[in-house]
C-alpha positions as CSV (number, residue, x, y, z in Angstrom):
1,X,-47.5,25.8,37.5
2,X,-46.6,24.3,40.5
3,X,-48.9,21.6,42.2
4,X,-48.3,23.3,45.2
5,X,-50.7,26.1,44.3
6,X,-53.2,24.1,42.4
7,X,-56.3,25.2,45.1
8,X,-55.6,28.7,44.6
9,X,-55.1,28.8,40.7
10,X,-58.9,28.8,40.3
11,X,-58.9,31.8,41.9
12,X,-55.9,33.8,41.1
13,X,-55.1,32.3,37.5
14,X,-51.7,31.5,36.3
15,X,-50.4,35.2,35.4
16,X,-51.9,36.1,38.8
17,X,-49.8,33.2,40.4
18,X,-46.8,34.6,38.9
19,X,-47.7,38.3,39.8
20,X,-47.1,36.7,43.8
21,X,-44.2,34.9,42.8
22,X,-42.6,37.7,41.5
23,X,-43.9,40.9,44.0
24,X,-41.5,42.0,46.4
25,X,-43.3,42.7,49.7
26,X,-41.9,44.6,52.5
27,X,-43.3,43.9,55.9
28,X,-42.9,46.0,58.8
29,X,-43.4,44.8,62.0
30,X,-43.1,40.7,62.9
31,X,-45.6,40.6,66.1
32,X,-48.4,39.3,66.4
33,X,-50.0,40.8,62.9
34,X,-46.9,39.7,60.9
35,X,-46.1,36.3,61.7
36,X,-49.4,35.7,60.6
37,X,-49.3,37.6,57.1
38,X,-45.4,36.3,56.7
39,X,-46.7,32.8,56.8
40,X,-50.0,33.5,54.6
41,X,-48.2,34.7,52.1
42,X,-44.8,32.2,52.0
43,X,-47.6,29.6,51.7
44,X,-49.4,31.4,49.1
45,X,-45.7,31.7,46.7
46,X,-44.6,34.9,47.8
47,X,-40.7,34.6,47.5
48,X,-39.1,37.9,48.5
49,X,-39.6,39.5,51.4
50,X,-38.0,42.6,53.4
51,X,-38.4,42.6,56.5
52,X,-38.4,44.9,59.3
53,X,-38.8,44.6,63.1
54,X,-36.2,45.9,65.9
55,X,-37.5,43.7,68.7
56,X,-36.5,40.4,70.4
57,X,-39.5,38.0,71.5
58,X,-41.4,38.6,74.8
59,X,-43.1,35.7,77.1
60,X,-46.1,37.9,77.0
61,X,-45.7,37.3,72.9
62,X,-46.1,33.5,72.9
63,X,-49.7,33.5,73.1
64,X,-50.2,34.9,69.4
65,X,-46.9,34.7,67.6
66,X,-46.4,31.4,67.0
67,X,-43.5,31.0,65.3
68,X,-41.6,32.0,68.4
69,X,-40.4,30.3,71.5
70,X,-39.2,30.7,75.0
71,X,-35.6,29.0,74.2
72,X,-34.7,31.3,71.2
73,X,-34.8,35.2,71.9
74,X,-33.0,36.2,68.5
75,X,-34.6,39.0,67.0
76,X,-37.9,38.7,65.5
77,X,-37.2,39.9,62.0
78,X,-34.3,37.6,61.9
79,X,-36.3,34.5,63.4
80,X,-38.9,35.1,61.1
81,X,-36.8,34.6,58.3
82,X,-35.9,31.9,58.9
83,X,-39.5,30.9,59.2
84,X,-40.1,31.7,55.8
85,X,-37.3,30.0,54.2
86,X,-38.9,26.9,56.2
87,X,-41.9,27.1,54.1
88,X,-39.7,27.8,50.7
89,X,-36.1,27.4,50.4
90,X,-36.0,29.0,47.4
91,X,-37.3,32.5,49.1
92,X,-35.2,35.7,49.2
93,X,-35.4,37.6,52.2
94,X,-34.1,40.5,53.3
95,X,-33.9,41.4,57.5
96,X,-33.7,44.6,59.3
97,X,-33.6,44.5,62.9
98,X,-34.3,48.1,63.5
99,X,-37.6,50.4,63.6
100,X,-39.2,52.0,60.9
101,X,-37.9,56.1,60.9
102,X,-37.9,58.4,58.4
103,X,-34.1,57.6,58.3
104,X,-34.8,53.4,57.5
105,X,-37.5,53.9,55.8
106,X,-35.3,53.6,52.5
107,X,-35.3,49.8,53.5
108,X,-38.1,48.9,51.5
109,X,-36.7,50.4,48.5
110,X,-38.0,48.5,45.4
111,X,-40.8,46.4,46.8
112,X,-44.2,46.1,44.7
113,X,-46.6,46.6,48.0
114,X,-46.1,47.7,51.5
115,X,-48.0,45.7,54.7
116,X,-48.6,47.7,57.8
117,X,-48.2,45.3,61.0
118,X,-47.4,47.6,62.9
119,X,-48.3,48.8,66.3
120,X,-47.5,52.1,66.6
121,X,-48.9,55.6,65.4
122,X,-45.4,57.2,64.5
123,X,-44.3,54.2,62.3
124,X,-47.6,53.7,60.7
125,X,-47.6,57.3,58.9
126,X,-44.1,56.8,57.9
127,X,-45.2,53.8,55.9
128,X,-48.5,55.7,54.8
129,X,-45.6,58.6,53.1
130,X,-43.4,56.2,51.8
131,X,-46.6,54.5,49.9
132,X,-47.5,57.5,48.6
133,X,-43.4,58.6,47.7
134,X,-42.9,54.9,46.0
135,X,-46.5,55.1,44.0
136,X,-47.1,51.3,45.9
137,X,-49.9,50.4,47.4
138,X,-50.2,50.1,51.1
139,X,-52.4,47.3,53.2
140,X,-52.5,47.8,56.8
141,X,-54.0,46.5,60.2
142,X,-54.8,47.1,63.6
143,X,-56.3,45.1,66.1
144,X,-56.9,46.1,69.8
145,X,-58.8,43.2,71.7
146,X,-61.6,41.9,70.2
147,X,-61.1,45.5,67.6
148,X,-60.1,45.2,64.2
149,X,-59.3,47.1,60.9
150,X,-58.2,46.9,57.9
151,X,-57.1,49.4,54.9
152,X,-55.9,49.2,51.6
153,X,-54.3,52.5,49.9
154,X,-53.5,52.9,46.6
155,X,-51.4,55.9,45.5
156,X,-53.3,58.0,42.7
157,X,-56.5,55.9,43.5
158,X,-57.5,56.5,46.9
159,X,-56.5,58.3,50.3
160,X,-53.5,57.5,51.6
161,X,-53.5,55.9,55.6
162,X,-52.4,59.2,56.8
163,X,-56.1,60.5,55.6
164,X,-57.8,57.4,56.9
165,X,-56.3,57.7,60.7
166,X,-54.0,60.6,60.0
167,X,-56.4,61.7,63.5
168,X,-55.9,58.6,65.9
169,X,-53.0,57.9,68.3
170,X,-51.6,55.2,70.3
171,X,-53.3,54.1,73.3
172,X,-51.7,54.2,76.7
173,X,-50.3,50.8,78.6
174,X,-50.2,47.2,76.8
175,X,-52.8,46.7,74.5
176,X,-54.5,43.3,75.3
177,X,-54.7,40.3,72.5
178,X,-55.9,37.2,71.6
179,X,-54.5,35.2,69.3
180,X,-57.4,34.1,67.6
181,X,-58.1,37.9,67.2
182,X,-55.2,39.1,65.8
183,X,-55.0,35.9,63.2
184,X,-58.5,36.9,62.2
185,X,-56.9,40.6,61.0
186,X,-54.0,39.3,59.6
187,X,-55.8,36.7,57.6
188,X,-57.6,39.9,56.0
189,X,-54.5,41.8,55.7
190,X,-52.5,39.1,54.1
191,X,-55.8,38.7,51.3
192,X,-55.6,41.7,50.4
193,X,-52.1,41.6,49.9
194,X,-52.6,38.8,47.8
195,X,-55.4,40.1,45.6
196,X,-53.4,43.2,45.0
197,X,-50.2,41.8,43.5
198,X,-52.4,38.8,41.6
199,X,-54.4,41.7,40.1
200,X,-57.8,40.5,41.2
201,X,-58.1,43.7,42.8
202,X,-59.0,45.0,46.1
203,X,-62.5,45.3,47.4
204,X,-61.2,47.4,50.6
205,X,-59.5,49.5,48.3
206,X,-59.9,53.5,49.6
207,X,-61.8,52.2,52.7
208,X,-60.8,51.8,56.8
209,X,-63.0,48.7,57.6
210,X,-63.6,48.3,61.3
211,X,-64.6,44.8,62.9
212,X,-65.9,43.8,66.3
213,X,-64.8,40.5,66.6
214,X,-67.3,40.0,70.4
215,X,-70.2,40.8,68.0
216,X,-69.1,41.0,64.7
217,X,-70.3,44.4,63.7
218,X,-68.2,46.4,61.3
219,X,-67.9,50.1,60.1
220,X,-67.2,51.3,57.2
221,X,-65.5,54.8,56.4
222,X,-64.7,56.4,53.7
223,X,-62.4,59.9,53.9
């Protein structure tokens, strides 16, 4: 196996290594939540990627997704790519600059796991019924200030998103953020990810884990 991943082979094991060399992850949404997992998991040997985002960088973006800048305003699922192939050349990646609708949700046709970086209602439960269509898992995320959670779904196994916060909706005017925050979640996010497709297995499986990150409480809920 590569030297690159020696650290992590105690952990994973060489099959498990392969499994995330091999899954295809599709990622929806490249803000703040998904630059973060995007570069977790190129580090980690994930080499094919779709991606799916139909903005262009903000100013107000550059104080939590990092791999933007204020002299390139291409669009973020397209920047992000390129991102990735930085880390590994030998990546496959796939970009959609447009939103996540019933009607592109065909998109992520073929990929092993689904990541939810998303920060809308709407979106979110089209990626909790296309987990459940596909029979692939789902990991997704949330943070809101200092807020966090974190889900993972597994069709056949466990309520699906749409269960879990199938209830909330989106909350009115920007949503503030700290970078530090929001690479906290995504850090979770992207494990999870990880131990999913290595086959170590998920222990946030079928729960909605909720984190204050001013206090560090956290919920668990179970539907």
């Amino acid at each position: 196996m590569i030297d690159r991943f020696d650290r992590q082979m105690p952990i994973f094991g060489e099959d498990g290594q392969q499994r995330i060399m091999n899954a295809k992850v599709g990622i929806a949404g490249c803000g703040g939540l998904g630059v973060n997992v995007i570069t977790q998991l190129a580090m980690a040997g994930v080499s094919r990627f779709i991606l799916a985002d139909p903005q262009v960088p903000d100013i107000t973006n550059l104080n939590r997704q990092f791999i933007y800048t204020a002299s390139d305003w291409r669009p973020k699922a397209e920047v992000a790519a390129q991102w990735i192939l930085a880390l590994n050349p030998l990546a496959e990646v796939e970009v959609h600059s447009e939103p996540v609708t019933v009607e592109t949700r065909a998109m992520f046709s073929g990929c092993d796991i689904l990541v939810d970086c998303l920060d809308n209602f709407e979106s979110r439960m089209i990626m909790s019924d296309l987990s459940e269509e596909m029979g692939v898992p789902l990991v997704h995320g949330g943070v809101t200030g200092m807020d966090g959670q974190i889900a993972v779904c597994i069709p056949g196994s466990t309520p699906s998103l749409r269960d879990m916060i199938g209830t909330m909706s989106d909350t009115e005017g920007d949503t503030p953020s700290v970078g530090a925050a929001v690479s906290v979640i995504a850090g979770m996010e992207a494990l999870e990810v990880l131990k999913v497709i290595s086959g170590l297995g998920s222990g946030a499986a079928g729960r909605l884990v909720t984190f204050d990150m001013s206090s560090w409480g956290t919920e668990d809920f179970r539907p």
